[in-house]
N, C-alpha and C positions, 0 to 999 in steps of 0.2 A: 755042427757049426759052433764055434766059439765063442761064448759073449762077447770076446774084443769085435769080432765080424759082424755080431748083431747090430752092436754098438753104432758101430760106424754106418751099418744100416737104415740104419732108425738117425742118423744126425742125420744122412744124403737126402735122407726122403724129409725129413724135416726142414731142411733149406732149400729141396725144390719147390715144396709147398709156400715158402713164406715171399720166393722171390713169384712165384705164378700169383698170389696174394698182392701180389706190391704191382704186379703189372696189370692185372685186372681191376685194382683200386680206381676211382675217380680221380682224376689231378685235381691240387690244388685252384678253386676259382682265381680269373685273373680277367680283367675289362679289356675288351678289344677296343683297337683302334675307333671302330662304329660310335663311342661313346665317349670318347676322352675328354672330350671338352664341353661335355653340357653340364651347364651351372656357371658359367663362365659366363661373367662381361663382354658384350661384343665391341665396346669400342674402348680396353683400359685407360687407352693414353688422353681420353674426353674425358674430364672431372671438373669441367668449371664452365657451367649456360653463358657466362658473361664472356668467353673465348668467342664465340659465335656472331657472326657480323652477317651471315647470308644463308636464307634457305630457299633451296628450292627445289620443288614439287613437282616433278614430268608425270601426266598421267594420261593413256592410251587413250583415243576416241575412236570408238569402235565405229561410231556414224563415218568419219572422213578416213579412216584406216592411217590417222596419223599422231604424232606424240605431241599432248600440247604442256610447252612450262609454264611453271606459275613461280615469280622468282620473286623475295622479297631482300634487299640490302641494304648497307649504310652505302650513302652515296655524299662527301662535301658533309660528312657532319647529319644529314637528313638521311630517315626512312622512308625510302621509295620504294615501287616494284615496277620495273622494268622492261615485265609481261604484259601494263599498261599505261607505255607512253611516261612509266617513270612518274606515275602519278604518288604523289604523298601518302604514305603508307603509318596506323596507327598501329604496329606491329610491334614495337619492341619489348611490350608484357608478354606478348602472345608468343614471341620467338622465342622469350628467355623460357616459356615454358616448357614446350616443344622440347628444345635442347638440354632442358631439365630430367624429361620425359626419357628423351634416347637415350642420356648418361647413364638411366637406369635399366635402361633393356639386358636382360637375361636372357642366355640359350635354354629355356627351361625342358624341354623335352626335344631329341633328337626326333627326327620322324623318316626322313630318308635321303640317300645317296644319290637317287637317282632323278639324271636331269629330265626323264619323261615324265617325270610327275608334276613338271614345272606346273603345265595347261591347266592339269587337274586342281590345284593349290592355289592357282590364280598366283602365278611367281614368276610368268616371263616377264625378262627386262625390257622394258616401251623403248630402248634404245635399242634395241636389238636387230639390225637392219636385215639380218639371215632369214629371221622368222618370218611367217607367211599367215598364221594364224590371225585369225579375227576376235578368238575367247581366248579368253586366260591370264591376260596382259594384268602385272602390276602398277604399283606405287613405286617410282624411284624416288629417295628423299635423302637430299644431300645437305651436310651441313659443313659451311667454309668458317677459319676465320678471318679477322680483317685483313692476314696478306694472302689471301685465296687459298690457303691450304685447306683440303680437306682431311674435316674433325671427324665425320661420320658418314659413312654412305653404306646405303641396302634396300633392299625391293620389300615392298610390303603385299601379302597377299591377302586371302580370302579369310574369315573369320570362320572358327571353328563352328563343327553344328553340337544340339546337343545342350547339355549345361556346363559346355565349356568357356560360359561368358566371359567375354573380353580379352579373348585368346584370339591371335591371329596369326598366319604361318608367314614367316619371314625368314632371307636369307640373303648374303651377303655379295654383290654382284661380281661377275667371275666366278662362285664357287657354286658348289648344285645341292651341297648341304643346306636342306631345309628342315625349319625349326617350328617348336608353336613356342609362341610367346605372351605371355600379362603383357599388355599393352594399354597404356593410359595417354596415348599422345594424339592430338587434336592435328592431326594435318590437313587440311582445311584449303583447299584452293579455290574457294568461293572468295572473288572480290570484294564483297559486302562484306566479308568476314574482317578483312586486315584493314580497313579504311577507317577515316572517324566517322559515325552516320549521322554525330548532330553537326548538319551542314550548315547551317544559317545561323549558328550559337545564340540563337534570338528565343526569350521564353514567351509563349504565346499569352500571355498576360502584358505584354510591355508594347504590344500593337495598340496603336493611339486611331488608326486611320486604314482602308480596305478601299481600294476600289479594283472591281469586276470592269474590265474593259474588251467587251465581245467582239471586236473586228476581226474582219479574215482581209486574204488577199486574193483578189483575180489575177492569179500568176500568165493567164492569157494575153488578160488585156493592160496587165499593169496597174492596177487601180485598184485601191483600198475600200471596199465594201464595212462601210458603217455599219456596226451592231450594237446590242442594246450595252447602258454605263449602268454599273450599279456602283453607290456610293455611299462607307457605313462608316460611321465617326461614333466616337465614344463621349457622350457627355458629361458632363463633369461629375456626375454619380457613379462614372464609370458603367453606364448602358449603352447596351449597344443603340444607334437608332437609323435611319436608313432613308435617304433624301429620296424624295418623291414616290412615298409610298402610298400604295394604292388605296384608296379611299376602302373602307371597313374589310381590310387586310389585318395583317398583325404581324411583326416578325417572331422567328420562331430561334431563342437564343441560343437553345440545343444545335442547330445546325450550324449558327456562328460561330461556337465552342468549335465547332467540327474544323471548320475550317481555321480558324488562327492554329489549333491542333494540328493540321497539315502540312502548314506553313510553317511550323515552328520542328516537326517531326519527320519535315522530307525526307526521302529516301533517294540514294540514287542507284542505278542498276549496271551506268556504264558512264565512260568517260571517252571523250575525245579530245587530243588536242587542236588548239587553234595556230590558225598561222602567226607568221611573226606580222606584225602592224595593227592584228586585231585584238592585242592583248587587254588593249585600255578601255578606257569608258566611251564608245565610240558616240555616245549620242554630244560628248562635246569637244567632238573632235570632226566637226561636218566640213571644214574646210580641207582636212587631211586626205589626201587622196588615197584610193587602196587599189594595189595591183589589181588584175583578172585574175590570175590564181586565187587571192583572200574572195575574191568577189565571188568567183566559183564557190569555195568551200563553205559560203555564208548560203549561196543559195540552196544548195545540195540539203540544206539543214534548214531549210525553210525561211532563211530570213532576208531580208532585202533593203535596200536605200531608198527613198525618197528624193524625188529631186534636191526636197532642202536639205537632205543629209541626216534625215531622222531615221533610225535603226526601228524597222517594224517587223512585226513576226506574223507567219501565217493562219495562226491559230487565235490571236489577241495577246494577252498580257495581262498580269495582275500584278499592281503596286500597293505595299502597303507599307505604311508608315509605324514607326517606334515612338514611346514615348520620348527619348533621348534625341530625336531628330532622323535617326538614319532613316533614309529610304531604299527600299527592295526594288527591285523589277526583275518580273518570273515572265518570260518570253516565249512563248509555244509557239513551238518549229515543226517539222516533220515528222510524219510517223517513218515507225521502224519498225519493223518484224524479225525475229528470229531469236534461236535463245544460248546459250551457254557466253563464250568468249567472242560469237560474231555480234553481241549485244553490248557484254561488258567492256571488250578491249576495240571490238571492231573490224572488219576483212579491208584485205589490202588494197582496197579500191572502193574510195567513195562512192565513185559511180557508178558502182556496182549495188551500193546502198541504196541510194536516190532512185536505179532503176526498180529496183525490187518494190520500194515502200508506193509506185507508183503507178502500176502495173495493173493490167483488165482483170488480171486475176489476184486475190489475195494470197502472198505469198506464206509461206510455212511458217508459223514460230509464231510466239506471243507478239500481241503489240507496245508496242511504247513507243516513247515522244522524246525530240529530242526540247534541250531546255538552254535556254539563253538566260544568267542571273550577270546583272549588276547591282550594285551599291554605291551609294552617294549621301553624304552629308547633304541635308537638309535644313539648313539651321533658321528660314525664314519662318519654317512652321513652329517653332518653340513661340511660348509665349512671351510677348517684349515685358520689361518690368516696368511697371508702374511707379514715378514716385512719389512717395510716403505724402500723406494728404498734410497740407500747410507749410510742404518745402519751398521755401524762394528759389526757384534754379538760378537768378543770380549770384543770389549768396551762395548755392552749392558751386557755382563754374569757378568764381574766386577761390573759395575753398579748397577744390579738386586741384585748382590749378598751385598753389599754395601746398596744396599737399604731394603733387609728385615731386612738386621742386623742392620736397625737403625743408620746407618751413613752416612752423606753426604759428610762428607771430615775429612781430616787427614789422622790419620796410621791405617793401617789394620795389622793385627797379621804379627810379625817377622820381619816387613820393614816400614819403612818411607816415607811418598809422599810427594814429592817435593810441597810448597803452591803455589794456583793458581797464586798469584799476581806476582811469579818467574817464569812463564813458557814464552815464547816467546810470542803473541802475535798471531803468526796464530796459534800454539797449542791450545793456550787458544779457539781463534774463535773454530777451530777443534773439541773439547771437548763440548763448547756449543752447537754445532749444533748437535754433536751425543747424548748428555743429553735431546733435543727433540726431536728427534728421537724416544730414550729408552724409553720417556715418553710415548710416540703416539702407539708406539706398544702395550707397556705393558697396557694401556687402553682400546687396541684392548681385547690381550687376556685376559684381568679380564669381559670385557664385554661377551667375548664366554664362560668364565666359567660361568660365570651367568646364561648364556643361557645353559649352561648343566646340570645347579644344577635344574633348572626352569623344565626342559626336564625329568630330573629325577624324580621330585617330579610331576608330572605331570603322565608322566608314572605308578608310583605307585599308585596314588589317583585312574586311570583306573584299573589297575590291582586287585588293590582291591576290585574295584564295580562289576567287572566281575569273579572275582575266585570263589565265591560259587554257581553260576547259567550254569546252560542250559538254552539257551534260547528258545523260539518259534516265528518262524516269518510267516506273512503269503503266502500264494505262491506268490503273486502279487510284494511283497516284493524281495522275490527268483528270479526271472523272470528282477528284477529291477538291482540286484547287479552279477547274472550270466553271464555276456555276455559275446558272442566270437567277434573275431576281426571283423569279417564282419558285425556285432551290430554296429559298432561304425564308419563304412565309411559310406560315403556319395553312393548313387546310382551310378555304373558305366555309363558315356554318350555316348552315341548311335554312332558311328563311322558316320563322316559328309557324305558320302558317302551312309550311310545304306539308302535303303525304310524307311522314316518316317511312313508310314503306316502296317508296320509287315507283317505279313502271311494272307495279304489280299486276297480272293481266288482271279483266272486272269480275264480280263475284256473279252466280246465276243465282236469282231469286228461289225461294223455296217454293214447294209444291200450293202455300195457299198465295202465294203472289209479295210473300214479305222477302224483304232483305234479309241474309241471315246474323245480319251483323246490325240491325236494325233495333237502336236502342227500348222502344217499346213499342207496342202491337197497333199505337194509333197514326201511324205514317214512318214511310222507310227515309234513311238517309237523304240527304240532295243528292243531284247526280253533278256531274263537270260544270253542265250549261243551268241548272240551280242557283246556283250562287258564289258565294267568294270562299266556303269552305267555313264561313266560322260563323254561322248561324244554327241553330237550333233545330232537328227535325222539325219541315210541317205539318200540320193537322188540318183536318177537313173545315172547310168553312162554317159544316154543318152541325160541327162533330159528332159526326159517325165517326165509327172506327174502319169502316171497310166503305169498296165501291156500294153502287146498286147491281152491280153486275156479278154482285159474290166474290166468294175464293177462289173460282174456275180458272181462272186467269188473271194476272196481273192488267194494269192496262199498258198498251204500247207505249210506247217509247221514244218513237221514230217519227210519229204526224199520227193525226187522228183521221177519223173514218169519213169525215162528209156527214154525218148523219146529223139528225136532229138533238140527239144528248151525249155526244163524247166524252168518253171519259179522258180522264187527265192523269198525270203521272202521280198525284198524291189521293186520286179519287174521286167522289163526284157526280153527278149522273148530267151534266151538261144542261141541266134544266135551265130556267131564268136564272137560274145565282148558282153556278156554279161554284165547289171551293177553291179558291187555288194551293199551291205550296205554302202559300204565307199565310193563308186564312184570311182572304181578302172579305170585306161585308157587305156586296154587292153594291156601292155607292155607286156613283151616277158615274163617276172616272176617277178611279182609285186603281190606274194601273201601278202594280210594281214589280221587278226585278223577275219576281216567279210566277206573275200569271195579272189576270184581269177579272173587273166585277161580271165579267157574264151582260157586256155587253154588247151590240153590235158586231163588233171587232174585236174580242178578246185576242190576245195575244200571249202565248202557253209557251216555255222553256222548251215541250215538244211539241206542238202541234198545236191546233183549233179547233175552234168552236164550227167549221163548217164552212166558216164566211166565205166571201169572193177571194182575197188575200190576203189569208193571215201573215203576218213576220213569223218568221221562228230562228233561233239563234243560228240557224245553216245557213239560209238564203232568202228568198224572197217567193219561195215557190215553185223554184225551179230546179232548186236542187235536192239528189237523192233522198231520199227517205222524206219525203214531204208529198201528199197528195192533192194539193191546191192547184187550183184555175190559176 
């Protein structure tokens, strides 16, 4: 063979080798479709929170197997939601966050393709009318802006386990690609969350006046059952003090704190609207007639008319008063039970309410109350001004009247005044000092109008925020603002006198007949029927320290024996001179409290000397533990 044939040998086998080499190589890495879009922005074309005018929240209830929203929007210029009754909504920090939050949502990690893993992920859409499942259901969370387009929408799922904190699987509704994702957004469909919750914008410091007004109603029989008034006014030291308080009580200002504190920090848990007619202040509007629909809805909620047109509640009422004038009234109406959106927002039939909260059986769910608030200027309760000591108010009426009409001096209609620089001298003084005077007052009272006008607009700004609502509070709430007087005193103290120890059972004597609790060996404590509790052990009238009958036994307790020497509770041998508990000295009739001289008739705290008919503090001889004729 030829080197040229070698040659060409050795190149054939060299170029099969290098193309079997090239086909058995690895290819080049390249990203499958699986992946192409994680890292990616899920909404590019959303770069600006303040775009955003409406979100809302659908989220599954697994209890009713249905999707409930929670919608918040600009509605006329105002933040309301819509999910209740359109009530005033404190949301628009919270929204611009929220939409802050989603602007920034990343696809950070792909996790799968497939739409069965929705359940698993907690990623079914709550809209999703196909599905049949009871677990698994997401978050839908849409964001519009103010001409309803939508800026962002996706299903929010189940949080990663692990130390995957603050990771949650989310995916884009229509597509089945789901993702985990950093998540820092607050979607929140708690009502209490988007609302303002200082309701009464009143600082519990600036309460001047409190009354506790405990009436109910006999919805039977129509008649308003009187209960007890408590009434607490602030002195001019600013203490609290509390009219007809019970003789060696005390109030307790901790619990008063508590309360203006509850007043001042209410909470509410739900809203209802009212009908139209019942929006105003109905208590001065008693000539106003109101349909049977408003009338219905008023009573369903506990509240009712009086013949004269008084708005009364079935729980009482508490009114308190501000420094500034305004006055409150907080109205308890009907309980309510249940808990999520049938509390906060309400089920579609009153009457369905009213049956429940009313019913043989207590029905499911927390309780709460519904709440009736008005507001009204009070402006008689401010304090009138006084004026300045040594003002002539005739010289102030001239004056005043002189001064709105724009003159300080000269003639007033019909007549001539004499000029100042011609009047005498202490006239003149006179006249200067009444001119400050008229000053000093009349700055008084434009500063109290001020304070009326402020009082007034005040009071309306309330009245307004409260005329179209029912409230809902919750029992804990109820329980905070109900109290009766005995709520608010301090614990009665124990009479110095009293056993510090209560209804301790009685102690049994020791083995030689002592008390064991018996301060010295020459006689034991008194017993109940002894004395008043604050006298001195007795001692024997003889002083011995013991009976005649030894340490064998104590002596009874109960009556004595008939015999010729009974002994006594403190000792003794019944002789002629017996001793008593008090250490009587056998006189001739020195009875006292604890026994007698050992005469005739003595008369013993237990028992006798024998006689026909001793006393003893049980009866007269015929009762138990007494062995007398």
């Amino acid at each position: 063979m030829s080197d040229t044939v070698k040659t060409l040998i050795y190149i054939g086998i060299a170029v099969v080798c290098g193309v079997g080499a090239w086909l058995l190589a690895d290819p080049a890495p390249s990203e499958p479709p699986f992946f192409d879009d994680q890292g990616e922005v899920f909404f590019p074309g959303f770069d600006d929170p303040r775009q955003a005018a409406a979100l809302e929240v659908i989220a599954f209830d697994e209890e009713t197997a249905t999707a409930r929203p929670f919608k918040v929007e600009v509605k006329d210029g105002l933040w309301t939601i819509p999910s209740h009754h359109g009530y005033a909504a404190d949301g628009k920090d919270r929204l611009a966050k929220t939409a802050g939050g989603v602007i920034a949502l990343r696809k950070d990690q792909v996790i799968s393709d497939s739409p069965e893993m929705h359940t698993q992920l907690g990623l079914v859409d709550p809209l999703d009318s196909s599905r049949t499942e009871l677990t698994g259901w997401g978050k839908r969370v849409t964001l519009k802006n103010a001409a309803g387009n939508v800026l962002a929408d996706l299903i929010v799922g189940k949080p990663l386990e692990g130390d995957r904190t603050g990771m949650r699987y989310v995916r884009v509704p229509g597509k089945s690609r789901a993702y985990a994702v950093k998540m820092e957004v607050d979607l929140s469909t708690r009502f209490a969350d988007w609302i303002d919750t200082d309701l009464v914008t009143v600082s519990s410091a600036d309460f001047e006046k409190i009354e506790l007004d405990r009436y109910s109603v006999d919805e039977r029989n129509g008649a308003i059952v009187e209960g007890e008034k408590v009434v607490l006014t602030k002195d001019d030291t600013s203490k609290w003090t509390m009219a007809d308080l019970p003789e060696g009580r005390e109030l307790d200002t901790g619990k008063i704190s508590s309360l203006t504190s509850a007043i001042d920090s209410l909470a509410i848990v739900g809203v209802r609207p009212k009908p139209e007619g019942l929006t105003g202040d109905l208590t001065q509007e008693q000539n106003r007639r109101v349909n049977p629909q408003s009338l219905l809805s008023l009573q369903n909620k506990g509240y009712f008319f009086t013949r004269d047109g008084k708005l009364v509640s079935n729980e009482g009422e508490l009114r308190s008063w501000t420094k500034d004038g305004v006055r409150l009234t907080f109205r308890f109406g009907e309980v309510l039970y249940g808990s999520g959106d049938d509390v906060t927002a309400g089920s579609e039939s009153e009457g369905a309410e009213k049956t429940a909260s009313e019913g043989d059986e207590k029905p499911a769910g927390v309780e709460n109350r519904y709440l009736f608030i008005s507001a009204e200027p009070d402006t008689e309760s401010l304090e009138p001004v006084a004026p300045p000591e040594g003002l002539d108010l005739e010289f102030y009426a001239e004056w005043k009247q002189k001064r709105d009409a724009g003159e300080t001096e000269g003639e007033t209609e019909g007549e001539t005044e004499t000029p100042e620089e011609e009047l005498p001298e202490e006239e003149r003084k006179r006249r200067s000092e009444q001119e400050a005077l008229s000053l000093e007052y009349q700055a008084s009272l434009d500063a109290r109008q001020i304070t009326i006008e402020e009082t007034e607009k005040k009071a309306d700004e309330l009245s307004e925020r409260f005329a179209q609502w029912y409230y809902v509070i919750s029992g804990d709430s109820f329980s905070k603002l109900h109290l009766s007087r005995e709520d608010l005193l301090k614990a009665p103290v124990e009479d110095e006198g009293e056993d510090a120890t209560g209804d301790l059972p009685p102690v049994l004597p020791t083995e030689d007949g002592q008390d064991p609790e018996s301060p010295d060996e020459e006689g034991a404590p008194p017993t109940a029927d002894e004395g008043d509790g604050e006298t001195p052990p007795a001692e024997s009238g003889e002083g011995e320290p013991k009976s005649e009958e030894g340490d064998e036994k104590p002596a009874p307790t109960e009556g004595g024996d008939g015999g010729e020497k009974p002994p006594t509770p403190q000792g003794g041998d019944g002789g002629e001179k017996p001793p008593t508990p008090k250490g009587g000295d056998g006189g001739e009739k020195p009875p006292t409290p604890q026994g007698d001289d050992g005469g005739e008739k003595p008369p013993t705290p237990q028992g006798d000397d024998g006689g026909e008919k001793p006393p003893t503090p049980q009866g007269d001889g015929n009762t138990p533990g007494d062995d007398g004729r």
